[in-house]
N, C-alpha and C positions, 0 to 999 in steps of 0.2 A: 504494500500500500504506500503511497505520497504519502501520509499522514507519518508512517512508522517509519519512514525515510526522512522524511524532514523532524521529527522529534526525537530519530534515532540522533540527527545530526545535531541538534541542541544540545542533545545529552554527551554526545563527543568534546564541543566545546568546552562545556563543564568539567568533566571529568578528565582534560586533556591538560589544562589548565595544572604545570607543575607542581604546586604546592596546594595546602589547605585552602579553598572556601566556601564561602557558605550566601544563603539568600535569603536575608530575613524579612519578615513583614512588618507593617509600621507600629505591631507592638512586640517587635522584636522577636517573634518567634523564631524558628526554624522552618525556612520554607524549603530548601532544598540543601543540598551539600555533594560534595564532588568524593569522588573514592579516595582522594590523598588526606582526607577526613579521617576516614578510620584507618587508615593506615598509622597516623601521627597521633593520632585519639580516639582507642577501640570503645567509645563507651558506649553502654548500651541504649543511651538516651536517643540514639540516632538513628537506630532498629524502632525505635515509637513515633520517629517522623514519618520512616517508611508507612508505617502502618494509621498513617494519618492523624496521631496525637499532633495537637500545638504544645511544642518542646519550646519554652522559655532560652534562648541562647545563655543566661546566665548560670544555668544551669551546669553547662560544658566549665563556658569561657567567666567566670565570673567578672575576671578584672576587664572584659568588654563593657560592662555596664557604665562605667563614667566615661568613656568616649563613646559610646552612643548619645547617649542624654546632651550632653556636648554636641554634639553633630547634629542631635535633634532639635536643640535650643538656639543653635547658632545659624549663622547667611552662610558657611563653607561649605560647597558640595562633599569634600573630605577630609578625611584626617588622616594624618598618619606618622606612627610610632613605633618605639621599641619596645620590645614585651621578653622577656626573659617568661617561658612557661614549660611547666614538665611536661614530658610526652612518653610515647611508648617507644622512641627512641634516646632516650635521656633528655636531660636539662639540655632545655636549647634558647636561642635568642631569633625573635621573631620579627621581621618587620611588618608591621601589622598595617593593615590599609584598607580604610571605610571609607566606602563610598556611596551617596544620593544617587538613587537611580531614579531618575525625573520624569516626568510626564510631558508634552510639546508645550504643557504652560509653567514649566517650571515647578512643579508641584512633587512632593518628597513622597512616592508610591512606596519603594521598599529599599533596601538595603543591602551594597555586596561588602561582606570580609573576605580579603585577600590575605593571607599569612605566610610570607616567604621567610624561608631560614635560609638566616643569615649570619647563622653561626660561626662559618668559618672564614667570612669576611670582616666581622667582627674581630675576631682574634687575629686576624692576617693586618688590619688595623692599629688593631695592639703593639703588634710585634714593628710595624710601620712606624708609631710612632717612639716608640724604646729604641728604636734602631738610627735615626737620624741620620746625618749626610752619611755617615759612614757603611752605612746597610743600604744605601741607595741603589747599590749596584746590585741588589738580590731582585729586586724589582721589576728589575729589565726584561725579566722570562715570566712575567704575571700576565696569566689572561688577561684579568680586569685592567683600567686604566684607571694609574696612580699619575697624580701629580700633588704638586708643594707649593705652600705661597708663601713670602714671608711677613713682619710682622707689619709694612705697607700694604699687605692684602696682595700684592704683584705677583702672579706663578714665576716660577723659577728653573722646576724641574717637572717632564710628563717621561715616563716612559714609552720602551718602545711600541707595546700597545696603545698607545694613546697617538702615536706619531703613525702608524700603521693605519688606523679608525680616519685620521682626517689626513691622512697624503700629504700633512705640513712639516714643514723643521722645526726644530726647538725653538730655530730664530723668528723663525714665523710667528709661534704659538706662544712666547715670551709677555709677559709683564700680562696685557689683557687684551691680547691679541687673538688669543684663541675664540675668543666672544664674534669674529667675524663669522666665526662656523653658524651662528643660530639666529634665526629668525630673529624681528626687530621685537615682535611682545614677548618673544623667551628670554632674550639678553635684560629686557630690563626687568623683566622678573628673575631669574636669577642675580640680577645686581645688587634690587631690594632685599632680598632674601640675604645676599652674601655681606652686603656691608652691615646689617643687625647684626650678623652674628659677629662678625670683623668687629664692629665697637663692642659688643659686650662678650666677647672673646668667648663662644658656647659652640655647641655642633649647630648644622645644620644639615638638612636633606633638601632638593628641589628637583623638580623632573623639568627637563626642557626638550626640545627638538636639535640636533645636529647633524649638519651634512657629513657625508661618509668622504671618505677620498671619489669614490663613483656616482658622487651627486645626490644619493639618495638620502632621505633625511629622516634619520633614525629619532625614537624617543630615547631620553639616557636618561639614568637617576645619579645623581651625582650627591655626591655622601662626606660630608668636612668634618673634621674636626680639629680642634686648637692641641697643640703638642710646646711642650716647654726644654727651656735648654737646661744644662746642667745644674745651673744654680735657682731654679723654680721657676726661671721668668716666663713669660709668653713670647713665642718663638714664631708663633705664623701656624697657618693650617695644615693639614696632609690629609688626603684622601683619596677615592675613588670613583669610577665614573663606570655604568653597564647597562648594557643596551637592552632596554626592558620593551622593545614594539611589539614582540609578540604579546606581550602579557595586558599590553593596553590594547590591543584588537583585540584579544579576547575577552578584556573585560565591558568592552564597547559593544560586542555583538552579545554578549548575556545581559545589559541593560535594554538593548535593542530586544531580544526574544521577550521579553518581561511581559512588553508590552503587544505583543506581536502574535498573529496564529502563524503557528510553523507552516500550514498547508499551504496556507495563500496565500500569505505576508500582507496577510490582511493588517489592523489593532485586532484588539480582540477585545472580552468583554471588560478587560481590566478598564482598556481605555474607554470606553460606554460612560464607566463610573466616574471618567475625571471629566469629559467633557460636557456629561448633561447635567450637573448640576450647575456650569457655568452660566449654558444657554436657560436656563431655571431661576439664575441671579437678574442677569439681563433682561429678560422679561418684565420683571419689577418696573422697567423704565422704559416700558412700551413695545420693546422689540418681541416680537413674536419667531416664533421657530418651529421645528416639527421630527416627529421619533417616527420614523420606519420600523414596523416589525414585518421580517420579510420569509415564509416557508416555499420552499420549492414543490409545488403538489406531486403528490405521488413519486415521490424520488428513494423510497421501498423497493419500485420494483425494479428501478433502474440497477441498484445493488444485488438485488436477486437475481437477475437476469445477465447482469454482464460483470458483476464480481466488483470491490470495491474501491477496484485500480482503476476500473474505470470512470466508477463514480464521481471517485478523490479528483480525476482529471477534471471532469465534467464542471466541478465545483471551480476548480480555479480558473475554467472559462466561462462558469458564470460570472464569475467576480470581476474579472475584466470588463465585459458586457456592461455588467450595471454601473461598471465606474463611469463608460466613457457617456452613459446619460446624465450623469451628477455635471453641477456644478463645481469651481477648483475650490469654494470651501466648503463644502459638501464631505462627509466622512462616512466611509464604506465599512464595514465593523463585521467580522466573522463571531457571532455567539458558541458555534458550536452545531456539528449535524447539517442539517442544508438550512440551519437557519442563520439570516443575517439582520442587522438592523442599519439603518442609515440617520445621521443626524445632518439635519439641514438648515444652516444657519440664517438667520434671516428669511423667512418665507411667512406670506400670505397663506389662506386657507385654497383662495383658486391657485395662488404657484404651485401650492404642495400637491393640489388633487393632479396638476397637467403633468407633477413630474412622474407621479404614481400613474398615470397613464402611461407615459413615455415609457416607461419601466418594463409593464407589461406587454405594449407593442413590440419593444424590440427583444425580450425572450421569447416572445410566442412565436415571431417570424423568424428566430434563428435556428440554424438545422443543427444541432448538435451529433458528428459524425464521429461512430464507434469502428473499430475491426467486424462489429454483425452489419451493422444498419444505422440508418441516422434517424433521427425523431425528433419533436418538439417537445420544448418542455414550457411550465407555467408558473406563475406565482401566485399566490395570496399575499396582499398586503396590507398590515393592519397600519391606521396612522391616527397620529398621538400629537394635536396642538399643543404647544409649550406659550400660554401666555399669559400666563400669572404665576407668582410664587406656590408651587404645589411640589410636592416630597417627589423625590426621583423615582420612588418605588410604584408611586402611584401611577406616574405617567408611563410608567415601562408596564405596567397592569394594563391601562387602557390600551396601549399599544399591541399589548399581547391578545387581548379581550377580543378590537377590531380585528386583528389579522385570523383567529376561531371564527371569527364571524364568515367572514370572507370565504374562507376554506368550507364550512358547513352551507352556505348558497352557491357549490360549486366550482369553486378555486377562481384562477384566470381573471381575479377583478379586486379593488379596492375598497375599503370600507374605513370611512372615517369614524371614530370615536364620538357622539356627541352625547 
């Protein structure tokens, strides 16, 4: 099936995803989690998510709970920290990274934990900084990219991985030369970020964009911290720089599925919820709007008869179809099953009924063509005026209410709610 193919492939995302995370809901539950979960955390709390318990994340992760609250109280889409926490592989050190997974109005739906161990960057750090100009040269043969700045904040020294990543000289990449490599709002976010931490002499971390020696322009997390010379003082920074793009696409395409039906790349019904109660705010001040509830009639026996790969097909060419009758701010919404809903922003009761004609004329004249035979298919459509302050549940009722109605006089036509 399309379905088990595309949510096979969600779940690869997730679970592909090197390290621990997880997807919480906005009261922190546990809404999913990846297999390097239980590998680093066999607890049994996570066997009660499978089986559909809401599993409190505090539960696991306690010391999550004040950077949640924090991320939940605060304007930052994220946070991100170090966490020293026991695991089923020993004491380890974590860089731990929440992130807002947003709605298209900026609105806080749910929550991704990312947990990379970074144990033995940490200690490689350590030894980094215990080691000073004299250990410079062990450096040279580091994956990662190490450089040094002194207590001007000026770099001084990058290794050769760091010289290899951008195809520059030392001479090039000298004092704050290396800042040519990154985009104009990376550089100065990274500067903000660098000279706080330069005046009050502390670490910092900042993720930015840089081009590669082959143009291409990677994300990097770059990682500082203050090191002192022999007699205590403050000596300047040393740190590390690693190339995290994949771990940001993939954490970009699990915010992205959140909201998303895998089948059709439709929204789905999460988004239904962010965006009709906006059009339910708006109303209060004259605008009127309108809720599609939409069933495919008789689409039972299309499964029965030509198996559910066909269906799955069928569905994601319905969904085209009805897009290119919408309106561009018009939104197309898979519920689930052949059922969809459409919300339409701004409409009169005669715009909404011509479009629910439009709707029906062009599935009913489309030939939808199988490997047996081709056939028509039809809709029932129920519609739900939005023009006064009324509870979401309610209008998604009447919108359900009309489209029974519809489907019991025969399918193939529309029925407004009054």
């Amino acid at each position: 099936m399309i379905w088990d193919s595309k949510e096979d492939r969600y779940k690869l995302i997730f679970d592909t995803v090197p390290t621990p995370a997880l997807l919480l809901d906005l009261d922190n539950n546990i809404e999913d989690f990846n297999d390097r979960c239980l590998e680093y955390f066999p607890s049994p709390e996570f066997h009660k998510v499978l089986y559909g318990s809401k599993v409190p994340v505090s539960r696991i992760f306690p010391w999550l709970a004040n950077s949640l609250s924090a991320l939940s109280s605060g304007n930052s889409r994220e946070l991100t920290f170090e966490q020293q926490v026991a695991s089923d592989k020993g004491r380890l050190i974590f860089q731990v990274r929440v992130k807002k997974i947003l709605d298209p109005f900026d609105n806080h739906r749910s929550t991704l934990v990312v947990m990379n161990d970074i144990t033995t960057i940490v200690e490689a750090e350590e030894k980094i900084k215990r080691a000073r100009d004299f250990y410079l040269t062990l450096f040279e043969e580091f994956p990662a990219m190490i450089w040094r700045a002194g207590t001007d904040g000026r770099f001084d020294y990058f290794n050769r991985a760091w010289l290899a990543f951008t195809g520059r000289t030392a001479e090039e990449e000298a004092g704050l030369g290396w800042l040519q490599n990154l985009p104009e709002p990376d550089k100065k976010r990274f500067q903000l970020s660098y000279e706080s931490a330069l005046k009050d002499r502390r670490p910092f971390e900042v993720e930015f964009r840089m081009k590669r020696f082959d143009g291409q322009v990677r994300w990097v997390l770059c990682v500082g911290r203050p090191f002192n010379g022999l007699d205590g003082e403050f000596a300047g920074f040393i740190g590390s720089c690693y190339d995290i793009t994949e771990r940001k696409n993939q954490e970009e395409q699990l915010a992205y599925q959140a909201l998303h039906d895998p089948l059709t790349g439709l929204p789905n019904r999460r988004m239904l919820e962010v965006i009709l109660p906006r059009l339910i705010e708006e109303s209060a001040q004259g605008k009127s709007s309108a809720l599609f509830f939409i069933d495919l009639d008789n689409f039972k026996l299309v499964n029965d008869n030509f198996g559910h790969h066909v269906g799955d097909s069928l569905l994601v060419e319905l969904g085209r179809i009805i897009q290119k009758q919408l309106r561009s701010g018009d939104r197309l919404i898979r519920l689930g099953g052949d059922e969809f809903a459409i919300l339409l922003d701004g409409v009169q009761r005669k715009e909404a009924e011509a479009i629910a004609s439009r709707l029906l004329e062009s599935v009913a004249n489309y030939q939808f063509v199988t490997p047996q035979k081709s056939f028509n298919l039809f809709l029932s459509i129920g519609v739900a005026l939005i023009t006064g302050q009324v509870d979401q549940e309610i209008i998604m009722s009447r919108a359900d209410t009309a489209m029974y109605q519809a489907k019991e006089r025969g399918g193939n036509q529309y029925v407004i709610y009054d």
